[in-house]
Kinemage of the C-alpha trace (Angstrom):
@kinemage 1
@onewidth
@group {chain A} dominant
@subgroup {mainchain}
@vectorlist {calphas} color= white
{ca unk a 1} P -47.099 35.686 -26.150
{ca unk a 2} L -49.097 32.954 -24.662
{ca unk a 3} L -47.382 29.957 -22.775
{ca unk a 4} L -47.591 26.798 -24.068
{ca unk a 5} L -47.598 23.599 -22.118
{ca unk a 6} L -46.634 21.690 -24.846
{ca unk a 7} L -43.334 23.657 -24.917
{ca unk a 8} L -42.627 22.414 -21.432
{ca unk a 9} L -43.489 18.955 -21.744
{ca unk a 10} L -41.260 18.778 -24.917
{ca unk a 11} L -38.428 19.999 -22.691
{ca unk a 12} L -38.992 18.043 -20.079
{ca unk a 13} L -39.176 15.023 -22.507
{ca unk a 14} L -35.645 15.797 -23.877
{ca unk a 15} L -33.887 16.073 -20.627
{ca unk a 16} L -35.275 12.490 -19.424
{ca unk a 17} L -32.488 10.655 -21.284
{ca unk a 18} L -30.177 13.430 -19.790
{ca unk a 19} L -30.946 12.808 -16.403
{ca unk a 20} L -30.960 8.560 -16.940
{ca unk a 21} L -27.622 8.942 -18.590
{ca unk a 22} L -26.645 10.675 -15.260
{ca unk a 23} L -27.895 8.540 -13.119
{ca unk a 24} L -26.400 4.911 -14.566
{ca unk a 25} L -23.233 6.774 -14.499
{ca unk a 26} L -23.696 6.929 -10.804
{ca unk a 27} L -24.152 3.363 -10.843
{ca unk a 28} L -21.783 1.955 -12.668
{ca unk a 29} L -19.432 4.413 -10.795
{ca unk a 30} L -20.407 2.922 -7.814
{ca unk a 31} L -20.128 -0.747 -8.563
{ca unk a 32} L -16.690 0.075 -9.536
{ca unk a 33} L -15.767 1.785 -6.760
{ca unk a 34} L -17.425 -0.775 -4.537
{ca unk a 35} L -15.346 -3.422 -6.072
{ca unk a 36} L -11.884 -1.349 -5.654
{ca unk a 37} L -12.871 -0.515 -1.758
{ca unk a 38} L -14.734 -3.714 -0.541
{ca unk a 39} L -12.079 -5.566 0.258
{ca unk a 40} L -10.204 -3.436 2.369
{ca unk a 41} L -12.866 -1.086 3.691
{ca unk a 42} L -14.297 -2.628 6.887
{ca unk a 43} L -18.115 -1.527 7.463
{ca unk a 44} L -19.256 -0.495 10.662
{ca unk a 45} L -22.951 -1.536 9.377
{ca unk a 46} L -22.663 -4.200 7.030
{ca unk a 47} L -25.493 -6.353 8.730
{ca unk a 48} L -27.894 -3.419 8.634
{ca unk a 49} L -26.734 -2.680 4.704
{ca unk a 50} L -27.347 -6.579 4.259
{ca unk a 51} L -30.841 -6.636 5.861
{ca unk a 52} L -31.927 -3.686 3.874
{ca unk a 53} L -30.610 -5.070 0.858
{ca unk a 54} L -32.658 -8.059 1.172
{ca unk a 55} L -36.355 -5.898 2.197
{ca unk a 56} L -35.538 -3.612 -0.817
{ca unk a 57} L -34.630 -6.633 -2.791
{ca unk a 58} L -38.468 -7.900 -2.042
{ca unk a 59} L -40.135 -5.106 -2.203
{ca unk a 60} L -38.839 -3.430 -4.926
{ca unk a 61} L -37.976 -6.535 -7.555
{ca unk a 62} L -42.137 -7.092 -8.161
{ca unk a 63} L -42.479 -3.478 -9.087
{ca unk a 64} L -39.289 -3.614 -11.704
{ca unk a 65} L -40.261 -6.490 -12.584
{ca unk a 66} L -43.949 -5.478 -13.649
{ca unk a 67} L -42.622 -2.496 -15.489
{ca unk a 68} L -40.090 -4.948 -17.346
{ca unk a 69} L -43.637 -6.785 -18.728
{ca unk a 70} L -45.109 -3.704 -19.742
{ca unk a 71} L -44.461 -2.689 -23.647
{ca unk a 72} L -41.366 -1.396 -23.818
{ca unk a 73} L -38.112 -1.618 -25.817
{ca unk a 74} L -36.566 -4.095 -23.201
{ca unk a 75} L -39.113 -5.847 -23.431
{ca unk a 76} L -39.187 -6.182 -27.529
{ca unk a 77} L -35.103 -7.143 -26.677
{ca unk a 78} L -36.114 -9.734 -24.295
{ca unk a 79} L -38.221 -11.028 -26.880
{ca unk a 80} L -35.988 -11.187 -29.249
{ca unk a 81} L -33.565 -12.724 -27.842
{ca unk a 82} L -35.427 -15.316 -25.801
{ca unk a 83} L -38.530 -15.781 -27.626
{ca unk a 84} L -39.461 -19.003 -25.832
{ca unk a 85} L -42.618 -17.427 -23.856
{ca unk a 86} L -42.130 -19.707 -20.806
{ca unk a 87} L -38.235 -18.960 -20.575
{ca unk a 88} L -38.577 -15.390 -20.372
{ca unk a 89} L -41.265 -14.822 -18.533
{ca unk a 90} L -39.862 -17.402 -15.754
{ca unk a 91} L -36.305 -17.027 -15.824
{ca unk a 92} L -35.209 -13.631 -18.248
{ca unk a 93} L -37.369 -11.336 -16.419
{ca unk a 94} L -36.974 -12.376 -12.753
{ca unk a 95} L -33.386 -12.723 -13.024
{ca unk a 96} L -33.149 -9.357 -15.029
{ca unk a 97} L -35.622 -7.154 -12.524
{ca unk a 98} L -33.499 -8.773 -9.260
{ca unk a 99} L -30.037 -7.986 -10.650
{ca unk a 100} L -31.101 -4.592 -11.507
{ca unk a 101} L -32.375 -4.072 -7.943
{ca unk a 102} L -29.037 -5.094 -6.366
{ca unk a 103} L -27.691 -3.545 -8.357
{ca unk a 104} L -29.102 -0.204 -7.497
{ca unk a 105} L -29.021 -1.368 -3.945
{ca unk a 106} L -25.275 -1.882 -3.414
{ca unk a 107} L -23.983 1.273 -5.909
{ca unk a 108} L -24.823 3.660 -3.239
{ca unk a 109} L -22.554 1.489 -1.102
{ca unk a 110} L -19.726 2.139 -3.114
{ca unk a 111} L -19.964 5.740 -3.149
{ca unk a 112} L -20.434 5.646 0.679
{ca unk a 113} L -17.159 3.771 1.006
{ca unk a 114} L -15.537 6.117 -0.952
{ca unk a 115} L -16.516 9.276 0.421
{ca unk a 116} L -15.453 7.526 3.852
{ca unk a 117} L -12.244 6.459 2.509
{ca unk a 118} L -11.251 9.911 1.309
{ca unk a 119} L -12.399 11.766 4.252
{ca unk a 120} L -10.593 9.247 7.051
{ca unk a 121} L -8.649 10.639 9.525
{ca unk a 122} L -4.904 10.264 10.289
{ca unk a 123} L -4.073 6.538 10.122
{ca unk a 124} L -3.625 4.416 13.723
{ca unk a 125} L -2.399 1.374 14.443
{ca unk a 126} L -4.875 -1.729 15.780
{ca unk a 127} L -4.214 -5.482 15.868
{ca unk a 128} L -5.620 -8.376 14.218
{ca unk a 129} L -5.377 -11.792 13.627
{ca unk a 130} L -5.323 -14.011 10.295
{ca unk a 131} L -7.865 -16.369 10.572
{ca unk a 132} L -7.945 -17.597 7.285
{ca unk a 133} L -5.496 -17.329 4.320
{ca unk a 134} L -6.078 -18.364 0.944
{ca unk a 135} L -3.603 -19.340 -1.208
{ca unk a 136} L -1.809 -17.167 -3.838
{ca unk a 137} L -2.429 -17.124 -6.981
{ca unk a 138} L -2.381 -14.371 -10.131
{ca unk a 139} L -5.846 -14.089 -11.047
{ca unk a 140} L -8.372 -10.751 -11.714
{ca unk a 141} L -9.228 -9.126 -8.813
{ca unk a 142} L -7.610 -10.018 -5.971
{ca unk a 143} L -4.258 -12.621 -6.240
{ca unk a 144} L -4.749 -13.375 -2.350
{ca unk a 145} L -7.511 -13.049 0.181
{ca unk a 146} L -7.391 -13.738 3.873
{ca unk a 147} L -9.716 -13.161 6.693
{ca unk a 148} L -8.187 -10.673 9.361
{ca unk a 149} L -10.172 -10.460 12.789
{ca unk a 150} L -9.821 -7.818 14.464
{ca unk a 151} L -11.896 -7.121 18.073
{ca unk a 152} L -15.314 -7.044 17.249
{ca unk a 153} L -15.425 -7.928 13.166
{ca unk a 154} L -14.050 -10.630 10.768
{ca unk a 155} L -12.979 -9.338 7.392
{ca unk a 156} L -12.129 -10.937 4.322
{ca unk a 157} L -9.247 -8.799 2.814
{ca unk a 158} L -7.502 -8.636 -0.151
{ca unk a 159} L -3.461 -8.360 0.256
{ca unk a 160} L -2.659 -7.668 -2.985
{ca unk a 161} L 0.054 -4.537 -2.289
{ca unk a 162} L -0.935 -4.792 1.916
{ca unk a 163} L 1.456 -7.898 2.467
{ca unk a 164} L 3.896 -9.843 0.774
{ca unk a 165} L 2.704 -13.170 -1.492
{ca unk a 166} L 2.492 -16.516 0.106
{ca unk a 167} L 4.177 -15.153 3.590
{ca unk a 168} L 0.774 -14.568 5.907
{ca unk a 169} L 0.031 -17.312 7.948
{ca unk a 170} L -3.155 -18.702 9.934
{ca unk a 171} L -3.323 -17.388 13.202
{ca unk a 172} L -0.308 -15.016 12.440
{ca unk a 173} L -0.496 -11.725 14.645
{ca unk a 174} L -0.728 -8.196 12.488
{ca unk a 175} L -0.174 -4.464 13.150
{ca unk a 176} L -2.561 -3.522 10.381
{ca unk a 177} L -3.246 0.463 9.741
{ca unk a 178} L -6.503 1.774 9.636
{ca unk a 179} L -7.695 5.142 8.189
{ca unk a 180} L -10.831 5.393 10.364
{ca unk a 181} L -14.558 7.074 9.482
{ca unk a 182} L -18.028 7.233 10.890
{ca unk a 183} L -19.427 4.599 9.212
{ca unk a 184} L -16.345 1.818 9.466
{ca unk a 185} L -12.301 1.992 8.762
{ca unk a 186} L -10.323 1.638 5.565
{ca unk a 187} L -7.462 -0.536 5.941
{ca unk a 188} L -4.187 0.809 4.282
{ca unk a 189} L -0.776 -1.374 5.601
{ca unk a 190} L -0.471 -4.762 7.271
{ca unk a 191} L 2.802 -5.722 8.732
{ca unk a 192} L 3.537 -8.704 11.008
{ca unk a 193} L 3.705 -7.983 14.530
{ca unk a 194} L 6.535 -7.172 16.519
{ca unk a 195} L 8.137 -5.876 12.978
{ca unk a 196} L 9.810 -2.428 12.896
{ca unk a 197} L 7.955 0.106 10.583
């Protein structure tokens, strides 16, 4: 019985959306996990992450951005929904092809903090100080933020379940716990200084 290469490409047609489905999952995963970990996960190369981020944002957002124009569904959408020619070829397109390229961009990150988070080592003990502490109040996301330096790195840090509300204090000394990794340190307690554990 002969071969036939239609066979294969009718396979290899069906498992596209597979594979797609697969990999937004890994996206979105990431995005959410980015946004649970950021804001207690210091990174050890956040200025390299943020100068690649910007190349691959240049690079990359022409090519999406060409493929967007090409006949496609999205593009019938886009049409649909915006059908002022002007408005989405200047303003629907662009803005769609760059937030998809960030957004591919920093997923990745998220699984990378992740990974580093649940493969740290034994918590230690390192100091920091609050530099900056916003105010409290309930709101999604993060009730209270406040920037903790510690010796070589200033992080903005959310102390929702880290410290109690309203009681940090600019230029307050901390005994903050760290969960260290390769790539940076994930921090787990704050407690003022010179406070019994």
């Amino acid at each position: 019985m002969m071969h036939s290469p239609h066979s294969d490409y009718t396979a290899a047609h069906k498992r596209r959306p597979r594979c797609s489905l697969l990999v937004l999952l890994f996206l979105i995963a990431g995005i959410f996990l980015l946004m649970y970990f950021e804001g207690r996960f210091v990174f050890r190369y956040a200025e390299a992450y943020t100068r690649f981020l910007f190349v691959s944002w240049l690079l990359i957002t022409p090519f999406v951005l060409y493929r967007m124009t090409a006949p496609s569904v999205f593009a019938t959408r886009l049409a649909d929904q915006y059908p002022t020619r002007w408005l989405r070829k200047w303003v629907a397109m662009p803005l769609s092809a760059s937030l998809a390229v960030v957004f591919v961009c920093l997923a990745p990150l998220g699984w990378i903090f992740a990974m580093a988070a649940w493969s740290a080592a034994d918590v230690h003990q390192t100091s920091a100080t609050a530099i900056k502490v916003g105010e409290y109040s309930r709101r999604k996301g993060c009730d209270q933020v406040a920037t903790l330096r510690f010796r070589s790195v200033d992080k903005e840090t959310c102390l929702d379940a880290l410290y109690p509300p309203s009681a940090m204090r600019p230029g307050q000394l901390l005994n903050v716990g760290i969960a260290p990794s390769p790539v940076g340190f994930l921090i787990v307690s704050i407690k003022a200084a010179g406070l019994d554990s």
